[in-house]
Structure formats: structure tokens, C-alpha cells
C-alpha positions in Angstrom: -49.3 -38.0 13.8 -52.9 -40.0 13.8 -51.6 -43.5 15.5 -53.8 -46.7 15.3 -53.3 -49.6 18.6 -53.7 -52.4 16.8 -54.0 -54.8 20.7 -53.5 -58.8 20.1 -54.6 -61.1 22.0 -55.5 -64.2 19.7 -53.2 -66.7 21.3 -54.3 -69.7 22.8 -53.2 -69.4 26.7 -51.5 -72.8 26.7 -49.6 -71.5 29.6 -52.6 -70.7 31.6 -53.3 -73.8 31.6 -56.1 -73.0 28.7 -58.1 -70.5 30.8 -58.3 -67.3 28.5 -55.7 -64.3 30.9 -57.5 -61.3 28.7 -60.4 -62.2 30.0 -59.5 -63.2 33.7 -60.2 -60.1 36.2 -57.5 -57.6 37.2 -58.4 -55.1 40.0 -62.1 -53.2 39.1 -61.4 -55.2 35.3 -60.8 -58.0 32.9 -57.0 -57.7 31.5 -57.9 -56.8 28.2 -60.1 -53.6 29.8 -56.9 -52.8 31.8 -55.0 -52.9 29.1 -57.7 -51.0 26.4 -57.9 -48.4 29.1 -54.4 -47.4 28.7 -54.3 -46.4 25.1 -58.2 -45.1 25.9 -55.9 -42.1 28.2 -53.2 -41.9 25.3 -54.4 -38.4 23.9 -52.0 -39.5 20.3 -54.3 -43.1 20.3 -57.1 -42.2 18.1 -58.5 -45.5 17.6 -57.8 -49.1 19.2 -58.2 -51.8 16.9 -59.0 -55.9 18.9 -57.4 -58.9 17.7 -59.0 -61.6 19.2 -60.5 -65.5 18.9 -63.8 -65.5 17.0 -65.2 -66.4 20.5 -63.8 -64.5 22.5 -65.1 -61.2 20.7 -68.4 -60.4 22.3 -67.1 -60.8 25.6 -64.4 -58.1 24.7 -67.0 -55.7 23.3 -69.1 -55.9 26.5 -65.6 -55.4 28.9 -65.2 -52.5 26.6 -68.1 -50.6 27.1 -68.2 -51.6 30.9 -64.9 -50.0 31.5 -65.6 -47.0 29.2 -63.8 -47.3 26.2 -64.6 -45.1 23.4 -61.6 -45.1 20.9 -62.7 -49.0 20.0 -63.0 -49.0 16.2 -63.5 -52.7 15.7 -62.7 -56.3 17.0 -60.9 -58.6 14.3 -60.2 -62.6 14.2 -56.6 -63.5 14.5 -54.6 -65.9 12.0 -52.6 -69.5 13.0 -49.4 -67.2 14.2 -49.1 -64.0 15.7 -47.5 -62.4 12.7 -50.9 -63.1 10.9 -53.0 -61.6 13.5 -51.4 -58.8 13.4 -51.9 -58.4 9.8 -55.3 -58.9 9.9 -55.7 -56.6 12.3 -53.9 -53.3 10.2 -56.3 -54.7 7.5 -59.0 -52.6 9.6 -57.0 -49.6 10.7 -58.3 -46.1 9.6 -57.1 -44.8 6.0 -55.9 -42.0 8.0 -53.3 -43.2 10.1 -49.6 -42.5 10.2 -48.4 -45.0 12.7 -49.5 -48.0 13.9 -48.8 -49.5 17.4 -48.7 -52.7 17.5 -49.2 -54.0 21.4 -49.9 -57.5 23.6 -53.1 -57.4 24.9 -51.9 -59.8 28.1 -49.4 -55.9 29.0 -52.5 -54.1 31.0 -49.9 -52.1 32.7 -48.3 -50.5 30.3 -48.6 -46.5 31.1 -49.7 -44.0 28.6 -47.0 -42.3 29.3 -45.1 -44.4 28.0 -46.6 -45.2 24.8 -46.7 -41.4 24.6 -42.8 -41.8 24.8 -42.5 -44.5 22.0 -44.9 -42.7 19.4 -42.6 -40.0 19.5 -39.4 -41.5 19.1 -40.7 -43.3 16.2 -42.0 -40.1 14.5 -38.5 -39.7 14.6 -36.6 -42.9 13.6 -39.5 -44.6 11.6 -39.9 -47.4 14.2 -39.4 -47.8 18.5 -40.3 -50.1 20.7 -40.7 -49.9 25.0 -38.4 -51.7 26.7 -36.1 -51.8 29.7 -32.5 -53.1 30.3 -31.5 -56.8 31.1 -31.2 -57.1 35.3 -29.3 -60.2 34.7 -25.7 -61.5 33.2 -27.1 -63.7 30.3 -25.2 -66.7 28.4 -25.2 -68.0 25.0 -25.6 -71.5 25.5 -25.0 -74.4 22.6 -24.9 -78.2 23.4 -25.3 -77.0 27.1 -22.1 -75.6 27.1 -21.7 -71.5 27.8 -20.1 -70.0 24.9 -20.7 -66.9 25.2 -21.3 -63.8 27.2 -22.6 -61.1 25.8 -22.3 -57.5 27.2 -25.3 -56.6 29.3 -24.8 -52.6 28.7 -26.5 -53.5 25.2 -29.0 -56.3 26.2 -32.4 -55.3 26.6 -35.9 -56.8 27.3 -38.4 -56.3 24.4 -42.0 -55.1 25.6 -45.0 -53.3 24.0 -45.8 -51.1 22.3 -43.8 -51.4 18.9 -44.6 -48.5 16.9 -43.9 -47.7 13.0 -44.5 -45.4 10.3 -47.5 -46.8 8.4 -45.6 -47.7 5.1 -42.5 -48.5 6.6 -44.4 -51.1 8.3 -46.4 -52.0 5.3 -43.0 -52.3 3.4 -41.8 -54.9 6.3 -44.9 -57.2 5.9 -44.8 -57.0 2.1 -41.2 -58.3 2.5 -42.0 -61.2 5.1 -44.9 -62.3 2.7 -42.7 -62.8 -0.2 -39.6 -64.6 1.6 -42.1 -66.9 3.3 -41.1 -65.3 6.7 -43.1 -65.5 9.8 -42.0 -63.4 13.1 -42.8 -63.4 16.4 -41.6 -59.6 17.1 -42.6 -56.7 14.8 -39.2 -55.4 15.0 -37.9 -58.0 13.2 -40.3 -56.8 10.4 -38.6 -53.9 10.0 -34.9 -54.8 10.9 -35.1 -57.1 7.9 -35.7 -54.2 5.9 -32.9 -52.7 7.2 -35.1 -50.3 9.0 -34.2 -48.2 12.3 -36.0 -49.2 15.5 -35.4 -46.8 18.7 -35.6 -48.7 21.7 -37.4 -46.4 24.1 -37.0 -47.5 28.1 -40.0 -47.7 30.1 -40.5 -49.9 33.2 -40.4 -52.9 35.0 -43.7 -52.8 35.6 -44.7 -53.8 32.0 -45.2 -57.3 32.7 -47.3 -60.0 30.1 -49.5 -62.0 31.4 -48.1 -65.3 30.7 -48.9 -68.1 33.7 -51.1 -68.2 36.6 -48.4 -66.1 38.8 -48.3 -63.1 36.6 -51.9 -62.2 37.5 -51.3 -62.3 41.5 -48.0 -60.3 40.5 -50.2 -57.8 38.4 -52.7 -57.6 41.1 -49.6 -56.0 43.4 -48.5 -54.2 40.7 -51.5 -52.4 39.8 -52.4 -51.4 43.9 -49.1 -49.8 43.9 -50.5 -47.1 41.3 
């Protein structure tokens, strides 16, 4: 099936202290080359579709044809939220394609492998995401107070890629819009619609780049290849 990457990386880095982490270097790369790079060896990828700051555009472009990426279709502007962005980003996917992944642009490591993995299972189910299972024992908390404890066989870490069938997807944003709903995981598009979502388990490895440590943690990361 034709799959569109639809990367985002329009936030505004308020964690980084304002400094811009898809454009901060990673080994040989910028983050956001890294990170293109991996859907550029996905042979099921057949284009990759940038969501980005206005400003931050150009820059991308050059990263991308300094670390040789040739599936780029276009770079987009994001909206105020990340549900937005996304949406203005499968405004510019390819008539043509059958699923969209959807995928952080601040996850460079992510493997193809992997994506490989979750474009298959949601060819299947309609939907999957990558993600890995909870290390720790984690509480509900409420006033401070512990009340709950919920069983870690069935808690797991959401990453990226999310991947859906193009109208399912579609259906799932057309249903947001209406109910004034605004998501921060694309999941929760389609759960609302009472859609199926395989969770398909990658790594550890699949960190975001979110503060100043990830990077130095990245940098380990991505020797260890």
C-alpha cells in the first residue's frame, strides 16, 4: 500500500530552552536529517511530507539535500497545536496514497525496520502505532494521593510512527473538527471513532528529543548502531 510520512516538527522547543532540536546536529547530521533519513531507507515510504515553522523551512530543505533525501515531496507550515499541523500537512499528501504515517520529527532514531513493522500491522487493523512496554510500576495520582495502580502488563509507552488507512484517518479528523476536539496523539483520532489501533513494539531506542540531555543521550545512542 502507497504510504505518505507526514514528519512534524512545528513546535516551539520551549523545553530546549528555545534553541530549535530539529535543527541542532546529531552525529554526520541535523535531527530532522536523521530522522528524514529513516523513512528515506523505508522501501513502503514513497514520499515524506515536512511540517515545519515558516522559518525554519529553508534550512530543512538544505539538511535534506545535504544528507541525500530524495522521497521529500514538500515542506508545509504548522497550525497553533499539533493536531493542526498535522492536518495541514495530509492537506499535501499525494492523491495516491493509502496510508499515512504520521511521525515526530524530534524521533531520528526510529529504524525502518520498524516503521516497516507498523505499516503492516495497520494494513491489517486500519491503524498501529510503535511503541514499547512500561519499565516502571506507575500510579494514578489525585489530590497527591495514590489511588490507583494500574496493571503494567497492559501499559505501554506511545512513540512514532502512528499509521492509518487514509479515510479512516480522514474520518477521525472530520469527527475532531465537528466536536471542537483537539488531540495531542493521532490515536486518539481514531479511538474516538471507535477505530482499532495495533500497538506494534519497537525499541527503547526510539527516544524524542525533548531537553538538552536527550541529544548527548541520542549522540550514545546512535554510535551504538
Amino acid at each position: 500500500m502507497k504510504t505518505s510520512a507526514v514528519i512534524v516538527c512545528a513546535g516551539n522547543s520551549t523545553r530546549m530552552g528555545g534553541v530549535n532540536k530539529i535543527l541542532l546536529p546529531l552525529g554526520e547530521r541535523k535531527v530532522i536529517g536523521v530522522t528524514m533519513q529513516a523513512f528515506e531507507q523505508c522501501e513502503s515510504i514513497a514520499e515524506i511530507v515536512i511540517v515545519a515553522r515558516e522559518d525554519d523551512i529553508p534550512a530543512i530543505q538544505e539538511e535534506a539535500k545535504a544528507a541525500g533525501i530524495t522521497k521529500l515531496a514538500c515542506c508545509t507550515t504548522g497550525g497553533s497545536t499539533r493536531q493542526e499541523s498535522v492536518i495541514n500537512g495530509i492537506k499535501k499528501i499525494s492523491k495516491e496514497t493509502e496510508l499515512v504515517a504520521i511521525h515526530d520529527g524530534a524521533r531520528p532514531l526510529v529504524k525502518p525496520e520498524h516503521i516497516e513493522k507498523v505499516i503492516k500491522d495497520a494494513s491489517v487493523f486500519g491503524g498501529a502505532t510503535l511503541g514499547v512496554p512500561v519499565k516502571d510500576t506507575i500510579k494514578t495520582v489525585d489530590g497527591g494521593l495514590i489511588i490507583d495502580t494500574p496493571p503494567r502488563s497492559s501499559l505501554y509507552i506511545t512513540q512514532t510512527p502512528q499509521i492509518f488507512k487514509r479515510n479512516l484517518y480522514f474520518e477521525g479528523i472530520d469527527f475532531a473538527l465537528e466536536h471542537g476536539l483537539d488531540f495531542t496523539d493521532d490515536c486518539q483520532l481514531v479511538e474516538a471513532i471507535g477505530g482499532k489501533v495495533a500497538m506494534t513494539v519497537g525499541d527503547y531506542t526510539n527516544i524524542k528529543i525533548t531537553t538538552p540531555e536527550d541529544i548527548a543521550i541520542a549522540e550514545v545512542l546512535l554510535k551504538q548502531r
